[in-house]
C-alpha positions in Angstrom: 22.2 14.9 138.2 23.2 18.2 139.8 24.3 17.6 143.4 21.9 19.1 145.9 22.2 23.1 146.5 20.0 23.2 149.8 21.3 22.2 153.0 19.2 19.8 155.7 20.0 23.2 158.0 18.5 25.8 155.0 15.5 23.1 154.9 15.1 22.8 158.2 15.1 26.9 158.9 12.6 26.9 156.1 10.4 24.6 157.4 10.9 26.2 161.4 10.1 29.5 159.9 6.4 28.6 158.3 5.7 27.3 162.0 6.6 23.8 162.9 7.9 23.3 166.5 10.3 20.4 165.4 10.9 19.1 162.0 12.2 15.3 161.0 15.3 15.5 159.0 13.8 12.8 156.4 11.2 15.7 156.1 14.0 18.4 155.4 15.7 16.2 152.9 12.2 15.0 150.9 11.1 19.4 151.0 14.7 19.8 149.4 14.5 17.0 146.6 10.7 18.7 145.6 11.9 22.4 145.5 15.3 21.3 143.4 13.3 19.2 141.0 11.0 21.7 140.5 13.4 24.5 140.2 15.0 22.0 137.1 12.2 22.2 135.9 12.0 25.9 135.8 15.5 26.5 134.8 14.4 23.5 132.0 11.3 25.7 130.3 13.4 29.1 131.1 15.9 27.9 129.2 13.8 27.2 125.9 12.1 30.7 126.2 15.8 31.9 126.1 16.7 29.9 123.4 13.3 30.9 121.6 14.7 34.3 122.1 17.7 34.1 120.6 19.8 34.2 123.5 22.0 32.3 125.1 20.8 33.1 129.1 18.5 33.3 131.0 16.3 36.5 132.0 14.5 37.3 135.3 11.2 37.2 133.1 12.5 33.9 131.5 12.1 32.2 135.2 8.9 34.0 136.2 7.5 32.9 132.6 8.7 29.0 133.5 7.2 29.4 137.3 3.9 30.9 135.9 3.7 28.1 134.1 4.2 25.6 136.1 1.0 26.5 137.9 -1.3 25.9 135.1 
């Protein structure tokens, strides 16, 4: 596992930001763990459209292609 990227403070702004007064930090930490595993997932399906490519990174389109799809 890839140690976590977001800080409780970056959570916590996020969270302030779409309106809440006060936030818990349990809540900052449980937002972080959702966006990071979703972003692996992303970065997982980005990957394989890369690959399917025949190359060996990823693209801007790779990730919106992955994120697109994660909605359906």
């Amino acid at each position: 596992m890839v140690p976590r990227a977001l800080s409780v403070w970056d959570l916590d702004k996020i969270i302030r930001t779409a309106g809440a007064d006060r936030v818990d930090e349990k809540a900052s930490r449980k937002l972080g763990e959702i966006l990071e595993d979703e972003a692996d997932s992303i970065i997982g399906r980005a990957r394989v459209y890369a690959r399917h490519a025949g190359r060996s990174f990823v693209t801007r389109e790779d990730i919106v292609l992955a994120a697109q799809h994660s909605h359906s």
